[in-house]
Phi, psi and omega in degrees: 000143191242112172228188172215129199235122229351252200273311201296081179298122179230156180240136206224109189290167175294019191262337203275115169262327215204101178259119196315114201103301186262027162293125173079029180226159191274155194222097191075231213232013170274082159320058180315152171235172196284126169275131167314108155349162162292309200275010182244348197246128206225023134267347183250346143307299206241039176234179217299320184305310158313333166305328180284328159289300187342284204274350174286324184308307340149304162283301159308304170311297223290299182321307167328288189303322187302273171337303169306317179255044184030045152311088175278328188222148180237166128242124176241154209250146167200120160197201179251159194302340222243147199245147187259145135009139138298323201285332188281339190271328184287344163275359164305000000 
């Protein structure tokens, strides 16, 4: 794309939607548009790049919810699902 922006012709690729100072507002015969947040845009969330805000996330809300309700200490139990007899465990 090609415009003109006072005396000056600047050449601009089409990935460029948006210049900072010029939201909405038009440049030559170009509309420009509001670029979409990182944090709004969900082809770029759920592609490869986007995993490290995934697992920050992941991490943070829960730290979050912890706070509002004033969750100072956790315990977490990790073991397996499958529980033997009493009688086989008082004969261990």
């Amino acid at each position: 794309m090609c415009a003109r922006l006072g005396n000056y012709s600047i050449v601009l690729p089409d990935a460029i939607l948006c210049l900072r100072g010029n939201l909405g507002q038009t440049l030559g015969t170009k509309q420009f548009h509001r670029q979409i947040k990182a944090y709004e845009d969900l082809r770029f969330l759920e592609s490869k790049d986007g995993r490290a805000l995934r697992i920050l996330a992941e991490y943070l809300e829960p730290l979050s919810r912890f706070k509002r309700y004033g969750v100072r200490d956790t315990i977490v139990f990790m073991g397996s699902a499958r529980l033997i007899s009493r009688q086989m465990a008082e004969a261990r």
